[in-house]
C-alpha positions, 0 to 999 in steps of 0.5 A, a space after each residue: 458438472 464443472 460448476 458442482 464438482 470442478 476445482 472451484 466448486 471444491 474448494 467452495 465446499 471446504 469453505 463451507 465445512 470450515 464455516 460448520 466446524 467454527 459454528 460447532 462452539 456456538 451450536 453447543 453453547 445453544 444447545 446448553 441454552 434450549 436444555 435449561 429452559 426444556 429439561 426434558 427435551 433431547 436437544 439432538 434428537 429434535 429437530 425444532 430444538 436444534 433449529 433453536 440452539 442454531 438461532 441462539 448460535 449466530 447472535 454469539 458468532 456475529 458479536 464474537 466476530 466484531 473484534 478487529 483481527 476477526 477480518 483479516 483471519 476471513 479475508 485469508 480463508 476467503 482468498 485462498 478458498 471462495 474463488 473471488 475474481 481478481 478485480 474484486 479486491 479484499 480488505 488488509 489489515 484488522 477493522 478499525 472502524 465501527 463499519 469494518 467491524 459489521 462487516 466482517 460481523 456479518 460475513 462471519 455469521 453468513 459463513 458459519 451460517 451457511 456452512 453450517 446448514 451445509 456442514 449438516 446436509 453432507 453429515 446427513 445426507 450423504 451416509 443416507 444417499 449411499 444407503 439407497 443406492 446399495 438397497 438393490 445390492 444389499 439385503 440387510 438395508 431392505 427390510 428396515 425400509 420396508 417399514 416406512 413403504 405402503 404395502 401397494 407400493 411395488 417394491 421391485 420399482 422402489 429399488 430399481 430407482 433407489 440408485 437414481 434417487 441416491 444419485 439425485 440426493 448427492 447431485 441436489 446437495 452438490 447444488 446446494 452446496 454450489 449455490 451457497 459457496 457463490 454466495 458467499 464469493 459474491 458477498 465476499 468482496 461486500 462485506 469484506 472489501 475495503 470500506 471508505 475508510 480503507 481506502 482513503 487510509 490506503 491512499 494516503 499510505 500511498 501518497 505518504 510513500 510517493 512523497 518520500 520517493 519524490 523526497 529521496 529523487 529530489 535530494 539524489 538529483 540535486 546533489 549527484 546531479 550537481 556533483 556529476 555535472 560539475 565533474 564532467 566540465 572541470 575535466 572536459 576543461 582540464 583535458 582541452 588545457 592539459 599541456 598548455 594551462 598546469 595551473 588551471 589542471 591543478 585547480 580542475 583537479 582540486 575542484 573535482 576532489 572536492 565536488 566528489 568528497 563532497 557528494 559522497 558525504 551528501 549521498 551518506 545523508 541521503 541513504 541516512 535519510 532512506 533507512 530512517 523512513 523505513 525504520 519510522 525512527 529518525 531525528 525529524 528535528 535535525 536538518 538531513 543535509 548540509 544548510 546555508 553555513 555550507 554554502 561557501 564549498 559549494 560556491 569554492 569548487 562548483 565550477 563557476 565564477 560566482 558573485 555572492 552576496 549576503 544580506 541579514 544573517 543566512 547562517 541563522 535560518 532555521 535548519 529545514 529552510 537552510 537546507 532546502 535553500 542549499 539545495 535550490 542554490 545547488 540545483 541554480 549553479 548546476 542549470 548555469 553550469 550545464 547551460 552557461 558554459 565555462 566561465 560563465 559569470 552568475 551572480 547570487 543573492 541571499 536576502 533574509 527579511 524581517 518580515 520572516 522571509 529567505 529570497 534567494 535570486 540567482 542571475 546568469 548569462 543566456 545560454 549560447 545556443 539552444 539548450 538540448 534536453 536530456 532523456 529523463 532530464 528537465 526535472 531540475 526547476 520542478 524539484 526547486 518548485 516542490 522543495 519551496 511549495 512544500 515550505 509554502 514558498 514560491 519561485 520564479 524562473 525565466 529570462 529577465 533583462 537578458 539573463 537568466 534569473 532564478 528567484 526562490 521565497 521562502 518563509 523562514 516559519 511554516 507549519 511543515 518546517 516546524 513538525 520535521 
């Protein structure tokens, strides 16, 4: 009983009678359509000239269906009505290819084909299932029906079961009604659901958003990371020679200054970036960070003793790659910082080839003890790796004649860094 009146099985009717009522332009077009070509035929009266303006109705449904925001209009209708299992996913978003379009064509002809068959046995069928079942309470509707009963037939037992039979109309279109809604709930996730088109643009979406996220955690882990890090030592330090060592104290301070005026100005950028990957706006030719020309601050107050030298022209390196290299250079001295110690001396190399190519090489001390990964830490050498995959570079990281040698390549023109 639950299958032909529960919830579902109502909800599934109303899904039906929606379809008949959007039938309803068409079937009148049809029926235009059958009274030119048979003047003289009651269109509504025959049964074979309705079934022909019905024929004629579905063809124009299915073409007036094929524009594209006819799918999402039925993917609405069909969640909220047709009862689809969660795990049978319909399409967003309007039809852009050719086979999305014939999909939701013919789901949109199913269902006001359907709908309309239904739509016409529940006008019908059931004023006249009521009218059987009150002829044994109402005199009035005996004696038309007694022009269609044969004179033998006994008349008492016609309308004893004349309420049986009347029950037995409604239960068969409840069936037929059921019957037609799962249907259309199982061709549903079909001819609705996600094409092949659907799901590579859905996944692309998808690998578009995960780049701009590993994007903004790469850019917040590099430059908050380097900031913190450097801060916790320079005043871990200053607090151990507070009394003894002033001048040291007052450099530890100014170091610390300028690391957080710093950050601040780079979490600025960082935020910068965010809203304009939401807004789809920005300037993708500007680079969205300090570059190498901002490289002698960072080397001032990072906190280490750094030995850095330059071949070729670094300040000429094209605004992408000059901010991508900063920020390898940055995520370098905060591993040597976290992990040298204090005072550990690095040194740093900036090469620009003729060739076309940025070598960055960054050498510092062993740790002295073994290293203790955070939670959630180790991300760092990753992050360099990605930022120099992404410019089609490479890098190396490892121990080398007793230190700790970093090495990034990078070209200095690529495909990615010419369309940012």
């Amino acid at each position: 009983m639950t299958s032909l009146l529960g919830r579902r099985a109502r909800q599934r009717w109303l899904h039906l009678i929606i379809g008949g009522a959007l039938l309803m332009p068409y079937f009148l077009v049809g029926t235009v359509i059958v009274g030119l070509y048979r003047p003289d035929a009651d269109v509504f009266s025959s049964p074979a000239n309705q079934l022909t303006a019905f024929a004629y109705a579905l063809p124009m449904a299915a073409v007036t269906a094929l524009v594209p925001l006819a799918r999402p209009l039925s993917v609405a209708v069909a969640r909220a009505l047709c009862g689809l299992p969660p795990d049978r996913p319909l399409a967003d978003g309007p039809a852009r290819t050719r086979q999305a379009r014939v999909r939701s064509a013919a789901w949109f002809t199913l269902h006001v084909g359907l709908g309309g068959v239904i739509s016409g046995m529940t006008l019908s069928l059931v004023p006249f299932a009521i009218g059987v079942m009150g002829l044994p309470f109402l005199s009035g509707l005996r004696d038309p029906l007694a022009l269609y009963l044969p004179e033998a037939l006994d008349r008492t037992w016609v309308l004893v079961l004349a309420p049986l039979a009347g029950i037995a109309m409604l239960a068969a279109l409840a069936g037929c009604a059921a019957a037609a809604g799962a249907l259309l709930a199982n061709r549903a996730p079909v001819l609705l659901g996600p094409t092949p088109d659907d799901r590579l643009a859905a996944a692309e979406r998808r690998a578009a958003e995960l780049a701009v996220r590993n994007r903004l955690a790469r850019e917040l882990h590099d430059s908050v990371g380097h900031a913190l890090s450097a801060v916790t030592l320079q005043a871990g330090a200053a607090r151990r020679v507070l009394d003894s060592d002033p001048e040291f104290v007052r450099a530890a301070l100014t170091a610390i200054e300028e690391t957080t005026r710093r950050t601040v100005g780079e979490l600025d950028t960082v935020l910068g970036l965010l809203r304009r990957d939401d807004d789809g706006g920005g300037a993708p030719d500007q680079p969205s960070g300090p570059g190498l020309d901002a490289l002698d601050g960072l080397l001032a107050h990072c906190g280490l003793p750094v030995r850095y030298t330059a071949e070729g022209d670094p300040d000429g390196v094209p605004g992408t790659v000059s901010r991508e290299a900063y920020r390898i250079v940055q995520e370098g001295l905060s591993n040597a910082l976290r992990h040298g110690g204090r005072g550990a001396p690095v040194r740093l190399r900036i090469t620009v080839h003729a060739a076309g190519e940025l070598e960055i090489v960054l050498v510092s001390p062993l740790p002295g003890q073994p290293v203790v990964v955070r939670p959630g830490g180790g991300r760092g050498l990753r992050g360099i790796t990605e930022r120099a995959v992404l410019l089609g570079g490479r890098t190396e990281a490892g121990e080398h004649d007793g230190h700790w040698r970093l090495t990034a390549r990078l070209p200095l023109h690529t495909p990615v860094q010419e369309q940012r």
